[in-house]
N, C-alpha and C positions, 0 to 999 in steps of 0.2 A: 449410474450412481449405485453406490452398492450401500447395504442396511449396515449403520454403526452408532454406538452411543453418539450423542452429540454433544462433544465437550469441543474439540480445537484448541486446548491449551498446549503448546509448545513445552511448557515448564509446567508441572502436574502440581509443582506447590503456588503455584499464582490462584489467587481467592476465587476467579470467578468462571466458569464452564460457558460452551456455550448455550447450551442449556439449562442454566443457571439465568443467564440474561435473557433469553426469548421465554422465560417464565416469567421472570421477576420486573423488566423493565415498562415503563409507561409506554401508549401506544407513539404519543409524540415523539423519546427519547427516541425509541426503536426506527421509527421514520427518519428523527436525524441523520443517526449511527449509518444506514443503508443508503440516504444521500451521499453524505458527507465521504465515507468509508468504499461505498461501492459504486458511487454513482448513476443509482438505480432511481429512473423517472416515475415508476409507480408504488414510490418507498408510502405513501402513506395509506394506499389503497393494502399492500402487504403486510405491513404493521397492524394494520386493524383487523384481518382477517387472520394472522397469529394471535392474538387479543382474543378472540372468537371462539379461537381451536382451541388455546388453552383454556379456557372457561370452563370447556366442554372434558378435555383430561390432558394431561402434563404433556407437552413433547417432549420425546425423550432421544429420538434416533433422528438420523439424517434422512431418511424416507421419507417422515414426520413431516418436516420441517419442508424439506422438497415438494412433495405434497403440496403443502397450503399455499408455499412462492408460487406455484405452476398454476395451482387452481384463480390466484389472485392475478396474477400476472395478463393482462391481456394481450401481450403484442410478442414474440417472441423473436430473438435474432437467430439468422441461420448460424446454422453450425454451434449455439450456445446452449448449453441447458436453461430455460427460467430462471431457475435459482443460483447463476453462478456469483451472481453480483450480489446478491443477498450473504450467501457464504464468504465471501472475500471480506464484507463489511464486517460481517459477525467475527470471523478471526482476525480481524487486523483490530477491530477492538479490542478483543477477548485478550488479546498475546500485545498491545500499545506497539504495533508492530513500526507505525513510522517514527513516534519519539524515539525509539531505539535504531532506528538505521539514522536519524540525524545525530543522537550522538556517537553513534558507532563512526561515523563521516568522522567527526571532527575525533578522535580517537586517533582513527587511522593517519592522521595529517600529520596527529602529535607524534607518533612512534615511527612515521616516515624517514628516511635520510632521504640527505639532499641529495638529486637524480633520480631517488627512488619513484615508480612509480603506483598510481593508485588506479585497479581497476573495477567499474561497480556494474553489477550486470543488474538489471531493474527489471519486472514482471507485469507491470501495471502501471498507467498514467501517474497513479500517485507518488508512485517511488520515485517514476525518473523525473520528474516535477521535483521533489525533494532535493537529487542529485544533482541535477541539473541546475539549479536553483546553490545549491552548494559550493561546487564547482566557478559557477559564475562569480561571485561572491568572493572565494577565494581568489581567483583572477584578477579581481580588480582591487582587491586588498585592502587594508582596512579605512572603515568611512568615519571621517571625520568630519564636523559641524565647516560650511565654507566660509565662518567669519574667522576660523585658525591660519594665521597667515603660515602655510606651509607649502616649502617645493614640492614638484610632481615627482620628483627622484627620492625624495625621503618615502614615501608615500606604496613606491612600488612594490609589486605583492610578491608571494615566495612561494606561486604558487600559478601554471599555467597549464592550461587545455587542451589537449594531443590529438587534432582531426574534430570529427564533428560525429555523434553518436552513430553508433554498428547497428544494422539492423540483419535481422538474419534472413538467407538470400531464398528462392523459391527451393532449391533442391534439398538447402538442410528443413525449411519446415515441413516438406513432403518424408523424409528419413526422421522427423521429430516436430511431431503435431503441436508439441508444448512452446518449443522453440519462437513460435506464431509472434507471440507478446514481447520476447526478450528484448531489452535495448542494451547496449554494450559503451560506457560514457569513460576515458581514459585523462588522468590528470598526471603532473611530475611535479613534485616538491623543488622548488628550485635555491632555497636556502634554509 
């Protein structure tokens, strides 16, 4: 990890830094956020000992911030940094990163032609959750209450699944260490 301010805003006019939020937020919210966001098991043992540090003087850098995750952190996964899940939460907060890839989904369906395909490469359980989730849903086309007396052929979706999710194989994650996470989920607009 290398020494940087700590903001993570994608878009520099968005109101809130990430260090904006690990100053300003209650220790509760911050524990959410790094559940919810990072799926980090000792989100509330972290939150409180940021709570602690900033008492003590602002964090301001990524060190900072690394730092007190590592220090709080008791159990470490091989090959992870402490603080990666801590960071993934704080910028998928900071930047509403999944409300914008679910609409960005349905974006993409609307500007599709028919045959066109849609492909979505996901970095983290949450996304391909999302996608995945999307995908399906499309598939099965749209739901309606079962007291609607309606055929199963009026019903059908414009929208199907091409194989079952890519995952990337040992040779390319050994030539591309990042590649590790990637999932690869392919859909076609069918009308």
């Amino acid at each position: 990890m290398q020494q940087g301010p700590l903001d993570m805003r994608m878009d520099l006019s968005q109101p809130m830094s990430a260090a904006e939020f690990v100053n300003t937020a209650e220790a509760d919210a911050m524990a959410a956020i790094f559940r919810l966001y990072g799926e980090e098991r000792f989100a509330g043992r972290i939150a409180r000992a940021i709570v602690t540090a900033r008492n003590v003087a602002p964090i301001t850098t990524t060190l900072q911030l690394a730092e007190i995750v590592k220090e709080a952190n008791p159990k470490w996964e091989k090959h992870k940094h402490p603080a990666t899940r801590v960071f993934q939460a704080i910028r998928i907060h900071v930047n509403q990163e999944l409300s914008d890839l679910s609409s960005c989904l349905e974006q993409c369906l609307n500007v599709l032609a028919p045959g066109g395909r849609l492909a979505v490469i996901s970095f983290h359980s949450l996304e391909d959750r999302i996608v995945k989730q999307f995908m399906r849903d499309k598939e099965q086309g749209e739901k309606l209450p079962l007291e609607i007396p309606v055929r199963y052929e009026e019903l059908k979706s414009n929208f199907k699944r091409i194989g079952k999710a890519i995952m990337p194989q040992e040779k390319e994650v050994k030539n591309n260490v990042r590649a590790r996470s990637a999932v690869l989920r392919i859909g076609e607009k069918l009308a």
